[in-house]
ZAVO-72564 format. One record per atom (N, C-alpha, C): residue in three letters; z, y, x. Coordinates in steps of 0.2 Angstrom, whole numbers, padded with zeros to 4 digits, always signed. Layout:
BEGIN
ALAZYX ...
***
This chain:
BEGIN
UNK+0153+0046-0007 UNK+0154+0052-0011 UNK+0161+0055-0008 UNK+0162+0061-0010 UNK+0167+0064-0005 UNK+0173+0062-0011 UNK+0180+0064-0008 UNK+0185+0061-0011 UNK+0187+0067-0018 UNK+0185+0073-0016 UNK+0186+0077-0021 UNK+0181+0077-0025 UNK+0175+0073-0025 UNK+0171+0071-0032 UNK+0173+0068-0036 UNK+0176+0063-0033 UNK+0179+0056-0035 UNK+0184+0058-0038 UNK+0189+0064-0036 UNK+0195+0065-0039 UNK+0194+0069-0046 UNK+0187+0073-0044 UNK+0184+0076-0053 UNK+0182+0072-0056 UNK+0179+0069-0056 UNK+0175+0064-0060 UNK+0180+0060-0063 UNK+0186+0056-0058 UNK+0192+0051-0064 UNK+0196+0057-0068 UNK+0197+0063-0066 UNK+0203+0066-0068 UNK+0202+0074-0071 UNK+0196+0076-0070 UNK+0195+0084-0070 UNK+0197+0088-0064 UNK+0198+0094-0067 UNK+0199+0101-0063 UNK+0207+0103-0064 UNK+0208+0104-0071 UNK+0215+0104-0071 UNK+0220+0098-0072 UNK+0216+0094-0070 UNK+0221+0086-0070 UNK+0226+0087-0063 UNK+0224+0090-0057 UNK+0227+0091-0052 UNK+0233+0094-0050 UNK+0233+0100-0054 UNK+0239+0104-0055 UNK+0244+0101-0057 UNK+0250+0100-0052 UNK+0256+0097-0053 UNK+0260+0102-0055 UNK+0262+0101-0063 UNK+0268+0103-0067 UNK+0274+0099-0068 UNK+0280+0101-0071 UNK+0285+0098-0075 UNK+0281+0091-0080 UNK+0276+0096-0084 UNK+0276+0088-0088 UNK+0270+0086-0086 UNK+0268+0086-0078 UNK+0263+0084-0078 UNK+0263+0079-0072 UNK+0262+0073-0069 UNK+0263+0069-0063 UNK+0257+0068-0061 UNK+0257+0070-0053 UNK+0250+0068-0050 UNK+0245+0061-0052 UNK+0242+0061-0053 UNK+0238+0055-0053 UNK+0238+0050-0047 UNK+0237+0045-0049 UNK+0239+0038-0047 UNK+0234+0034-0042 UNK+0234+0033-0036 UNK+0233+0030-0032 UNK+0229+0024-0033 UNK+0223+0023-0031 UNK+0221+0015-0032 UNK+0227+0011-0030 UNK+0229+0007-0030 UNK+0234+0002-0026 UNK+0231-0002-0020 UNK+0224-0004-0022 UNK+0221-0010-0017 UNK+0214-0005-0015 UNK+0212-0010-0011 UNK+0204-0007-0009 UNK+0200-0007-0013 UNK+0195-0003-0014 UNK+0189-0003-0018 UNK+0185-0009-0016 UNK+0182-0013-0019 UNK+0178-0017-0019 UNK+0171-0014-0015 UNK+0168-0016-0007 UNK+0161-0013-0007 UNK+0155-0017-0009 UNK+0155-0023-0012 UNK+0150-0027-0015 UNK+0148-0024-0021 UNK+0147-0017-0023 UNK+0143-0014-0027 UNK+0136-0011-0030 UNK+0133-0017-0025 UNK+0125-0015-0027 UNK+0122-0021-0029 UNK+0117-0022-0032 UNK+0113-0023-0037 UNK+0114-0032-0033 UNK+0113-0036-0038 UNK+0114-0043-0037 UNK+0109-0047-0040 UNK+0106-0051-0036 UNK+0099-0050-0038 UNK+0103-0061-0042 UNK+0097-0062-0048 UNK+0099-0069-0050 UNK+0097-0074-0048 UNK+0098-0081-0049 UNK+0092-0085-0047 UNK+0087-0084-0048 UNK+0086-0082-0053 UNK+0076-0082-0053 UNK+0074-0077-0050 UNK+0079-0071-0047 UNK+0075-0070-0042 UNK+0074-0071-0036 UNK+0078-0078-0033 UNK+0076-0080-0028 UNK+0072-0085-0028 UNK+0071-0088-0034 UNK+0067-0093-0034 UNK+0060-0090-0034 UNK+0061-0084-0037 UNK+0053-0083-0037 UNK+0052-0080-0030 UNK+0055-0078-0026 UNK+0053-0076-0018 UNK+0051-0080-0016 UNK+0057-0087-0016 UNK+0054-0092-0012 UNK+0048-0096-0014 UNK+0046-0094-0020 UNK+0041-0096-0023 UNK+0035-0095-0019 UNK+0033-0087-0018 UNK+0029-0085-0014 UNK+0027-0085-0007 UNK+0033-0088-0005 UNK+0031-0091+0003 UNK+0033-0095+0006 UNK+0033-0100+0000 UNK+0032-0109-0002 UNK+0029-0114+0007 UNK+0023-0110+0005 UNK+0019-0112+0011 UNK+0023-0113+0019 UNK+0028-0109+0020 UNK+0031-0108+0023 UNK+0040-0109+0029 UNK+0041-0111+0021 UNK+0047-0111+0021 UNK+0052-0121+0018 UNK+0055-0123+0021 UNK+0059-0129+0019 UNK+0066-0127+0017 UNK+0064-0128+0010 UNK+0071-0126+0005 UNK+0074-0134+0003 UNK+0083-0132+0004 UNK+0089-0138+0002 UNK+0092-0134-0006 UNK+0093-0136-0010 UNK+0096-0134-0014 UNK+0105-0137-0013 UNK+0110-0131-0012 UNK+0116-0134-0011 UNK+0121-0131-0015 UNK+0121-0134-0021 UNK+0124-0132-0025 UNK+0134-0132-0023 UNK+0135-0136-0019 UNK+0142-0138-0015 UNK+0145-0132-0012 UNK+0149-0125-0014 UNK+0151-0121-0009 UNK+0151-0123-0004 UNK+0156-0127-0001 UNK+0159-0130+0005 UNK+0156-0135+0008 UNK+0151-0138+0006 UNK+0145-0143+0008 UNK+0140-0137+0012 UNK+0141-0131+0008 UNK+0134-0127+0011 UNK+0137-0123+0016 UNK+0145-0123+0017 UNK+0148-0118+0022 UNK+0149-0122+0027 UNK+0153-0127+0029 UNK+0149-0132+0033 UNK+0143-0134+0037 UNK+0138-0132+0032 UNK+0132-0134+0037 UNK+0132-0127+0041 UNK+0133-0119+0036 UNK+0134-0114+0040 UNK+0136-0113+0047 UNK+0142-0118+0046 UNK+0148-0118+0053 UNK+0145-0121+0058 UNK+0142-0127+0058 UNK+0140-0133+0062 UNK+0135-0129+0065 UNK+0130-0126+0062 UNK+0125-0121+0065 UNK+0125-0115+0069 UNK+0133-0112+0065 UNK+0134-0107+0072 UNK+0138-0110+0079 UNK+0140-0116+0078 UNK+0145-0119+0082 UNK+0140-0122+0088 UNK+0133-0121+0087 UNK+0128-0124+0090 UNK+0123-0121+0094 UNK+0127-0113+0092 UNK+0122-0107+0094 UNK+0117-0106+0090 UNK+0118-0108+0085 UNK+0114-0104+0081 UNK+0115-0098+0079 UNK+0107-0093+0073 UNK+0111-0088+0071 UNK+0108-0090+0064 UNK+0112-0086+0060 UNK+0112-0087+0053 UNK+0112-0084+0049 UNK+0106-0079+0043 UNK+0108-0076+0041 UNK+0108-0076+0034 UNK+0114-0073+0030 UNK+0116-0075+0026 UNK+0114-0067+0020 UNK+0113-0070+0013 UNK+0110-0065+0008 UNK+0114-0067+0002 UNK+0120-0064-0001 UNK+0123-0068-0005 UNK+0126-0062-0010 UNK+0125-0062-0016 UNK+0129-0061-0023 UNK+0125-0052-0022 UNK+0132-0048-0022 UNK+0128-0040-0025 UNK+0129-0037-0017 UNK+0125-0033-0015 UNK+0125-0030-0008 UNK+0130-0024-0007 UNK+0131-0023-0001 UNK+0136-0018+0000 UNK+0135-0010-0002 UNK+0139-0007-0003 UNK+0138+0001-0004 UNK+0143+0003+0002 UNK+0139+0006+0005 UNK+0141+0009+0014 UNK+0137+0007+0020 UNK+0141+0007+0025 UNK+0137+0009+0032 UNK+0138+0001+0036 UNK+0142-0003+0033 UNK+0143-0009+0036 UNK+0138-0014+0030 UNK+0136-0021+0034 UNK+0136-0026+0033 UNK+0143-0030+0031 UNK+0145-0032+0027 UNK+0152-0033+0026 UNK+0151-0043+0022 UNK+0144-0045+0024 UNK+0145-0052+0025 UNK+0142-0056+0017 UNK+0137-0051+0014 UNK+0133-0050+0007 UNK+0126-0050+0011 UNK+0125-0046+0016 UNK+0120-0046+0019 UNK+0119-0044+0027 UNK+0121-0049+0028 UNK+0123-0051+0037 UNK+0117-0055+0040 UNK+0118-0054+0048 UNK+0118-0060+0052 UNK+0123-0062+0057 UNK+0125-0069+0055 UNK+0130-0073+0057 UNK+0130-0073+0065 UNK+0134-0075+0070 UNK+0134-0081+0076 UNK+0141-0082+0079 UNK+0141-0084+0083 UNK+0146-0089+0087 UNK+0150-0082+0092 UNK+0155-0079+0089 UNK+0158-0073+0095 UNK+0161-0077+0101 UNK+0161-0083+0102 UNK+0161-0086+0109 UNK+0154-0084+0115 UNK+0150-0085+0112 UNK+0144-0084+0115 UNK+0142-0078+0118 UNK+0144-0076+0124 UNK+0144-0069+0126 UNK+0136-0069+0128 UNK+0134-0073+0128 UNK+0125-0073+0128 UNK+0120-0071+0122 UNK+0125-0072+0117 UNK+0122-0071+0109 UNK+0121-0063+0110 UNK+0124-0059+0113 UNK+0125-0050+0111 UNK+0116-0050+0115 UNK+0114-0051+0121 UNK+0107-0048+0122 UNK+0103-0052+0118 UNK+0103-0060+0118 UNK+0097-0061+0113 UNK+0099-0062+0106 UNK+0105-0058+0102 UNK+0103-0055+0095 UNK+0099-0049+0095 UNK+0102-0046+0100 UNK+0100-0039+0102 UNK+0091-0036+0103 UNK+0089-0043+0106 UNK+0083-0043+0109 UNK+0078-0045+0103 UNK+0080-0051+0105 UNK+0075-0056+0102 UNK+0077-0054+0094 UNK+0082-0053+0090 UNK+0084-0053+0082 UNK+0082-0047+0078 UNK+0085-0043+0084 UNK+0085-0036+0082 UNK+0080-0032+0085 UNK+0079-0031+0091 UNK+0072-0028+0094 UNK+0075-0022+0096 UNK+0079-0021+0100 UNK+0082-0016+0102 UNK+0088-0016+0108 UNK+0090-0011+0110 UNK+0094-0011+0116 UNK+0097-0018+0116 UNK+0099-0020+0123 UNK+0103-0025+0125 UNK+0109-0024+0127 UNK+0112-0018+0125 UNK+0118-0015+0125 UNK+0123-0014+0120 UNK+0118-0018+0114 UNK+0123-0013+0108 UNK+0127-0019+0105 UNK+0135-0015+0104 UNK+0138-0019+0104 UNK+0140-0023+0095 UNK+0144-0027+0096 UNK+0143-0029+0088 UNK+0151-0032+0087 UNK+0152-0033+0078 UNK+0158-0033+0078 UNK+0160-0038+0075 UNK+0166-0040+0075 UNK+0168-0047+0072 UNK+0172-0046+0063 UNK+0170-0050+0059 UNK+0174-0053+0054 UNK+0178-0057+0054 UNK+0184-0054+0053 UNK+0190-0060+0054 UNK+0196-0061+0048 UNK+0198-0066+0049 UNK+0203-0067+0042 UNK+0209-0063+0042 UNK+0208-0059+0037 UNK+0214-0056+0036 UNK+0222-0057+0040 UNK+0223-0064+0038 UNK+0230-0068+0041 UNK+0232-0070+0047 UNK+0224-0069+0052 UNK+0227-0071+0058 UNK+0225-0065+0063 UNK+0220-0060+0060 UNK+0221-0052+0062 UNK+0224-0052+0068 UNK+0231-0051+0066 UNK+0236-0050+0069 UNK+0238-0054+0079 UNK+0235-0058+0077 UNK+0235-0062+0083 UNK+0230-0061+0089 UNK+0226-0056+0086 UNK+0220-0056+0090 UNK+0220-0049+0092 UNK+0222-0044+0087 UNK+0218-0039+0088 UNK+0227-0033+0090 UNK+0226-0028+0095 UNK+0233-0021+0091 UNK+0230-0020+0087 UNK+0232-0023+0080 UNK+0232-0019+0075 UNK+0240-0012+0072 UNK+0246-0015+0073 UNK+0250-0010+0074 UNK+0253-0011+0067 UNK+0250-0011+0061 UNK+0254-0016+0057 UNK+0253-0023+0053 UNK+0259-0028+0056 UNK+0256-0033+0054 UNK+0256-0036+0047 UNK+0253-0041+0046 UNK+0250-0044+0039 UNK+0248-0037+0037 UNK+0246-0034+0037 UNK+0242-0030+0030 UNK+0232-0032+0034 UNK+0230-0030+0027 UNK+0224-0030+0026 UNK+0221-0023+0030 UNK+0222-0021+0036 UNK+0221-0016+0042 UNK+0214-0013+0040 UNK+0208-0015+0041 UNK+0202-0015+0041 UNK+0196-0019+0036 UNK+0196-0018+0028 UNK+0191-0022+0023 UNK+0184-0019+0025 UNK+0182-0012+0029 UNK+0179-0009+0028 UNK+0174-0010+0034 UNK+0176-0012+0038 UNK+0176-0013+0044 UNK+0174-0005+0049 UNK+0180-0001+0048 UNK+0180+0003+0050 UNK+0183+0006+0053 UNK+0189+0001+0057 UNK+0193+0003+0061 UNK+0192+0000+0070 UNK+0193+0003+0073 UNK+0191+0001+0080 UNK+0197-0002+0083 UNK+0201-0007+0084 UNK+0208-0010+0089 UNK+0205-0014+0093 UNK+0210-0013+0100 UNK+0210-0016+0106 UNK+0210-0025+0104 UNK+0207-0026+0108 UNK+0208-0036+0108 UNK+0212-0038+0113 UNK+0218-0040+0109 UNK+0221-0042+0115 UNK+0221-0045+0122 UNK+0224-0042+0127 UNK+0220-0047+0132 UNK+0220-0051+0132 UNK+0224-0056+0131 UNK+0224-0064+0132 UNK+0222-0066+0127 UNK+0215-0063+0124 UNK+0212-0066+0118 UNK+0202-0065+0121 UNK+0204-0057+0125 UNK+0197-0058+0126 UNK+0191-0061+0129 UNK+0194-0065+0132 UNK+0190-0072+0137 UNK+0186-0077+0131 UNK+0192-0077+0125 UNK+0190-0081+0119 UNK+0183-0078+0115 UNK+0183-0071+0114 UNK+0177-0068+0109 UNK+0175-0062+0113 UNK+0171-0067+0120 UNK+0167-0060+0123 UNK+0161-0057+0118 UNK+0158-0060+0114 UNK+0152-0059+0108 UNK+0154-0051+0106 UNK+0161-0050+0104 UNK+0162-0045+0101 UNK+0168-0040+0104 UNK+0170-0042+0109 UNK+0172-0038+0115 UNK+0170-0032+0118 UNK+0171-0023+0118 UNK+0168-0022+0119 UNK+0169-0021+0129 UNK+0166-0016+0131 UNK+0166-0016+0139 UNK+0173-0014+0139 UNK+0178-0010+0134 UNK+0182-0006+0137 UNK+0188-0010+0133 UNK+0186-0017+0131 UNK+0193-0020+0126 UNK+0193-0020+0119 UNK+0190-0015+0116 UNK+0189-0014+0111 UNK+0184-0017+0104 UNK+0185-0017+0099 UNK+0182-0021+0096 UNK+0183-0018+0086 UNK+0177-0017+0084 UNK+0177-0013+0077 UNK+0175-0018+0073 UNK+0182-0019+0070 UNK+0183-0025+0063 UNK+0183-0027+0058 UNK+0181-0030+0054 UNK+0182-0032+0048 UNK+0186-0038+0048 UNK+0192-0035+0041 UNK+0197-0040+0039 UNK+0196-0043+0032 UNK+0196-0051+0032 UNK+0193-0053+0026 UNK+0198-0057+0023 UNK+0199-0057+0014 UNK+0203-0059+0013 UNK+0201-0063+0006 UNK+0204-0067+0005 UNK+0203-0072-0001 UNK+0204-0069-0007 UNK+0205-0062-0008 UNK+0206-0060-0013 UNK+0198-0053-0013 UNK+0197-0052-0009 UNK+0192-0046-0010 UNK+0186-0049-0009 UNK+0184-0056-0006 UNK+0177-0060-0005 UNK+0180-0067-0005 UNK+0181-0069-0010 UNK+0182-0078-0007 UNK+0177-0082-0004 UNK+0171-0080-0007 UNK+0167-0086-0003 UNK+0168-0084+0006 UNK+0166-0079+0009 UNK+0168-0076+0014 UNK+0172-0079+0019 UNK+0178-0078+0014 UNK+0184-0080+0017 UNK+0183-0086+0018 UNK+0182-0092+0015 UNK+0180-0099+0014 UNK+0176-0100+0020 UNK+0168-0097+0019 UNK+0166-0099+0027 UNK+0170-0095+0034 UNK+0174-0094+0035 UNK+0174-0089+0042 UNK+0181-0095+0041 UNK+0185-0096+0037 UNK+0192-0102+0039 UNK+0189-0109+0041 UNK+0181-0110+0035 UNK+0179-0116+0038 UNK+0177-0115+0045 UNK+0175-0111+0046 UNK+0173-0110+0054 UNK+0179-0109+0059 UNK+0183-0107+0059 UNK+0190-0107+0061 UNK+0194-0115+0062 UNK+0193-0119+0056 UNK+0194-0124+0058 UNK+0191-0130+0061 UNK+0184-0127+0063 UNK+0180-0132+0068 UNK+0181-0131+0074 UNK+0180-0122+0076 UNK+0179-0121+0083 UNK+0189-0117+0085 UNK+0195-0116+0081 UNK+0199-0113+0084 UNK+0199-0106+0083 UNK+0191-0103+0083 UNK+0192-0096+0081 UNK+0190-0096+0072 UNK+0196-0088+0071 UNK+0196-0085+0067 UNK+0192-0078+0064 UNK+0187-0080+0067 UNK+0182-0074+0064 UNK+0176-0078+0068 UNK+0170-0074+0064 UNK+0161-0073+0067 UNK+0159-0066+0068 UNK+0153-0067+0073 UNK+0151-0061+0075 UNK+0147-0059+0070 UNK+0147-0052+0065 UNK+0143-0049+0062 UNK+0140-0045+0061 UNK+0132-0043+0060 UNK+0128-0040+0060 UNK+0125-0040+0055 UNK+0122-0033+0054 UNK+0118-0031+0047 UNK+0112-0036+0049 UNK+0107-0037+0042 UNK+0104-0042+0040 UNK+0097-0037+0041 UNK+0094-0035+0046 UNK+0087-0033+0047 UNK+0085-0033+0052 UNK+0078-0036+0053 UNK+0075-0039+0059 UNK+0070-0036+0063 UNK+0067-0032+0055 UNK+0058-0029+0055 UNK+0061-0020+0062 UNK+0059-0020+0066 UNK+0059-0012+0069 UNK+0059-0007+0063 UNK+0064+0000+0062 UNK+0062+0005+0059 UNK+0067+0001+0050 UNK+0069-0003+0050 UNK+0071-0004+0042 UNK+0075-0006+0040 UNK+0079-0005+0034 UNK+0087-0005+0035 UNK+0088-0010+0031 UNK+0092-0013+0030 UNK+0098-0018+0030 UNK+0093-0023+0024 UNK+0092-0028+0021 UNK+0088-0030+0018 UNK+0092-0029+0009 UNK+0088-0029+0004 UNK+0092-0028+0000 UNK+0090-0032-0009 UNK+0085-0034-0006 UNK+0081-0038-0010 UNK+0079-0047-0009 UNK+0078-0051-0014 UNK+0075-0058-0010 UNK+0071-0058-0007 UNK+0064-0055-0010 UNK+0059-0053-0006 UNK+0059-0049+0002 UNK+0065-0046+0003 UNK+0067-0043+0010 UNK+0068-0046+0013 UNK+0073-0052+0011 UNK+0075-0057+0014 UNK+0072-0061+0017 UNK+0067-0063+0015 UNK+0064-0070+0017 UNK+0059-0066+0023 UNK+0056-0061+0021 UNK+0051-0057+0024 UNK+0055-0055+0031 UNK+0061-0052+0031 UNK+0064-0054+0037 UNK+0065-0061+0040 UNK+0068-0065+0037 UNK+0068-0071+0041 UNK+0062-0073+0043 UNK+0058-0074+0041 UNK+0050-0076+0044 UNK+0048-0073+0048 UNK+0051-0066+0048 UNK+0049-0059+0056 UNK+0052-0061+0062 UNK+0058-0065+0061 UNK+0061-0067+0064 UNK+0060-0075+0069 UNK+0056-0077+0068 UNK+0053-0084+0071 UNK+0057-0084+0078 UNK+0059-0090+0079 UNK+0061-0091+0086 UNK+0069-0088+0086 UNK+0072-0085+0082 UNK+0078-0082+0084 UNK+0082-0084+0078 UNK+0081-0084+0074 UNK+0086-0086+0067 UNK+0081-0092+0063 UNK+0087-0094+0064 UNK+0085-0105+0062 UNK+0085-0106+0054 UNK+0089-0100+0049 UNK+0092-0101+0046 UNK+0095-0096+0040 UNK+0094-0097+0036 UNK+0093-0092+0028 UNK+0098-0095+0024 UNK+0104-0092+0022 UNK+0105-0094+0017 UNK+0107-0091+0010 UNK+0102-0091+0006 UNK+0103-0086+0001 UNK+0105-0089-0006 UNK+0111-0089-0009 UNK+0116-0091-0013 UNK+0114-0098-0013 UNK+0114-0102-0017 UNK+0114-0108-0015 UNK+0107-0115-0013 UNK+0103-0109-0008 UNK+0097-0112-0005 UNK+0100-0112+0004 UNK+0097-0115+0006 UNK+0098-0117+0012 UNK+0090-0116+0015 UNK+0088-0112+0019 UNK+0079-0112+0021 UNK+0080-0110+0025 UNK+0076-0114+0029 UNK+0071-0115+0036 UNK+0065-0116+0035 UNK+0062-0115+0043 UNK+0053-0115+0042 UNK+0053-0120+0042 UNK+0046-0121+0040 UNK+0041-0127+0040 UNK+0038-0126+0048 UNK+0036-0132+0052 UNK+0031-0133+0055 UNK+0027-0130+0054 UNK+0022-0126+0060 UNK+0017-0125+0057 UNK+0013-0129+0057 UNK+0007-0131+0053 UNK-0001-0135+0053 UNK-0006-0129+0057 UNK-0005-0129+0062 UNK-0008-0126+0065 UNK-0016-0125+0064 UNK-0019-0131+0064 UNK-0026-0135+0060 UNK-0025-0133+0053 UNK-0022-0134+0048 UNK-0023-0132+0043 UNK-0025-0123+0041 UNK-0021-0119+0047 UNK-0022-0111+0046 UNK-0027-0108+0048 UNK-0029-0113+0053 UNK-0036-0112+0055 UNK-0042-0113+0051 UNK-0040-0117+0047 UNK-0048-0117+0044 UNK-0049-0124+0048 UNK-0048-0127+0052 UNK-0052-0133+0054 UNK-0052-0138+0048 UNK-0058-0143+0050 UNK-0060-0148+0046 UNK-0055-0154+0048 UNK-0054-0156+0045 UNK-0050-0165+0047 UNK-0053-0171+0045 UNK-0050-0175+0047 UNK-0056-0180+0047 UNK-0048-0187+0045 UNK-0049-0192+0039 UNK-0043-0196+0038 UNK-0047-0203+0035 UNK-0047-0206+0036 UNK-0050-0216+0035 UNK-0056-0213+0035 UNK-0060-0210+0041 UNK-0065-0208+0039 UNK-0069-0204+0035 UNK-0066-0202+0033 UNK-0070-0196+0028 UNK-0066-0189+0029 UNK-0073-0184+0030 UNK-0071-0177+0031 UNK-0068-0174+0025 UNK-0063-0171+0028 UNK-0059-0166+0023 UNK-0061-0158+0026 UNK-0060-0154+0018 UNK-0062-0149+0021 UNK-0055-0144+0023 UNK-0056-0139+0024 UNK-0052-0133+0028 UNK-0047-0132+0020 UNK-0041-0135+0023 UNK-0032-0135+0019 UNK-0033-0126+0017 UNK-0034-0121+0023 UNK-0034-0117+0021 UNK-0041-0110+0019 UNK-0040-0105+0015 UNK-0046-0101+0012 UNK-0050-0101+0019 UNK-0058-0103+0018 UNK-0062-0103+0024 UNK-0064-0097+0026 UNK-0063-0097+0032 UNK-0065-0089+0036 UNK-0073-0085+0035 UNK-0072-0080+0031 UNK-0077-0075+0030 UNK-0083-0074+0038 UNK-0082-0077+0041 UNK-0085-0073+0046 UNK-0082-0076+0055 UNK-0086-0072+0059 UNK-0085-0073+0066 UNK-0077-0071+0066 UNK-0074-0071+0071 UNK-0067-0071+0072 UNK-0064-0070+0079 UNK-0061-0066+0083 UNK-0058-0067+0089 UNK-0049-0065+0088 UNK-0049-0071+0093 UNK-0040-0070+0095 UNK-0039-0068+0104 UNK-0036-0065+0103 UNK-0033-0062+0111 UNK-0025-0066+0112 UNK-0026-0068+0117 UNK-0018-0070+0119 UNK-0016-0068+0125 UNK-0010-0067+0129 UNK-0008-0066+0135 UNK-0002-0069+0138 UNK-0001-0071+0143 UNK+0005-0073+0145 UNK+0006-0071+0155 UNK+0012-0072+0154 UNK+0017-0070+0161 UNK+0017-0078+0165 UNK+0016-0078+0170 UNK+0018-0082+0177 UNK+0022-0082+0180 UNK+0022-0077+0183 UNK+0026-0073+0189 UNK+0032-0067+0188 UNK+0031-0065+0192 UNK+0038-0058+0192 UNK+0032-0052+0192 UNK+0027-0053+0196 UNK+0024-0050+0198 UNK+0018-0046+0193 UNK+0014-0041+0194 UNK+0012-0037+0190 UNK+0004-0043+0192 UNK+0001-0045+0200 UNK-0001-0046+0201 UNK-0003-0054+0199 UNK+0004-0058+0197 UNK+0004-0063+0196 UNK+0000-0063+0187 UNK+0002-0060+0184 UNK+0000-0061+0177 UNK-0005-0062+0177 
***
């Protein structure tokens, strides 16, 4: 919304006009809060996960810091991680409500989130969340201790002698477009990104919007979630949406198929709906380099 909507709507038309007995109106002091979209409840994630049961191995962790933890340990091992938590963002960034997480050490993370996550260029760069309080040490910000970037819409240089540390979100030319996170505008946030700071030394994670499907934008619902992360097979290990922790299941390969199985001798029938009819699958695969070789 433009800013002189924003000025009519708190204040009027002739609110503006600055007279003797009249003072300009007043400034927010702090940043607007961007976590202002719809929050979805438990039951509504229960009932997602409900629906693709089949599929999915759910931890109940009721433990903030038991569940951020396990976050950490998973990005510190190259995982990726995405995370679906509280009311979603109003704007153009993922701001860590509905992200995917990784390891900004990992300068191999930028092509295979790119590729393999997101399905798209292997050039696009990505940005980091960083704690408010150690900002300063990492990035030209130019003024210190303040909250520089909540929005993540400020672009500062990385310091040299830091770049070596977070090539993930280093761009080609030094530069790096940030978000600063602070225990007052996202606590839990702030809480995973310090727990991960105190495992691996760095003070932020690589951040990206949460959508996986080609053509679709940032997920905004449970049922987007999980439909994303199941798109996502092979590439994101890990869901964490408020206090469930889900990964797949194995699959029963036999089971999907409709095959019969056989257990102390006796025939069991097909685990899953029996196939209506005749059926063909096509598969393909690469050998070589060569166009000849496949």
């Amino acid at each position: 919304i433009a800013v002189g909507c924003c000025a009519y709507g708190l204040f009027g038309n002739t609110a503006l006009d600055v007279t003797e007995e009249k003072k300009k109106p007043g400034l927010w002091k702090s940043p607007l809060s961007p976590y202002l979209g719809p929050e979805p409840t438990d039951f509504d994630m229960k009932e997602a996960i409900d629906k693709a049961a089949p599929w999915l191995e759910v931890e109940t962790v009721r433990d903030n810091q038991r569940r951020l933890d396990m976050i950490a340990r998973e990005l510190d091992s190259s995982g990726v991680v995405a995370i679906y938590n509280g009311r979603s963002e109003m704007g153009p960034r993922a701001l860590g409500h509905r992200s995917i997480l990784a390891d900004p050490r990992k300068k191999g993370l930028v092509r295979f989130i790119n590729e393999a996550v997101k399905s798209r260029e292997s050039f696009r760069p990505f940005a980091p969340s960083a704690l408010a309080e150690e900002a300063e040490k990492w990035f030209e910000l130019g003024s210190p201790g303040s909250n520089a970037s909540p929005y993540m819409s400020l672009t500062a240089q990385v310091k040299e002698s830091k770049r070596a540390q977070i090539p993930a979100v280093t761009h080609v030319d030094g530069s790096s477009r940030l978000q600063t996170v602070t225990p007052e505008a996202e606590p839990l946030y702030h809480q995973l990104i310090s727990t991960f700071f105190k495992l691996t030394g760095i003070p932020m994670v690589l951040n990206t919007s949460f959508n996986t499907l080609p053509s679709e934008p940032i997920v905004e619902t449970p049922q987007n979630a999980i439909r994303s992360f199941l798109y996502s097979m092979g590439s994101i290990e890990m869901l964490v949406m408020g206090d469930y922790v889900i990964r797949r299941k194995d699959a029963n390969v036999r089971a999907l198929m409709g095959e019969v199985t056989k257990e102390d001798n006796m025939v069991k029938p097909p685990a899953m709906p029996r196939r209506a009819g005749p059926f063909t699958i096509e598969t393909m695969t690469k050998l070589g380099e060569s166009e000849d070789d496949t």
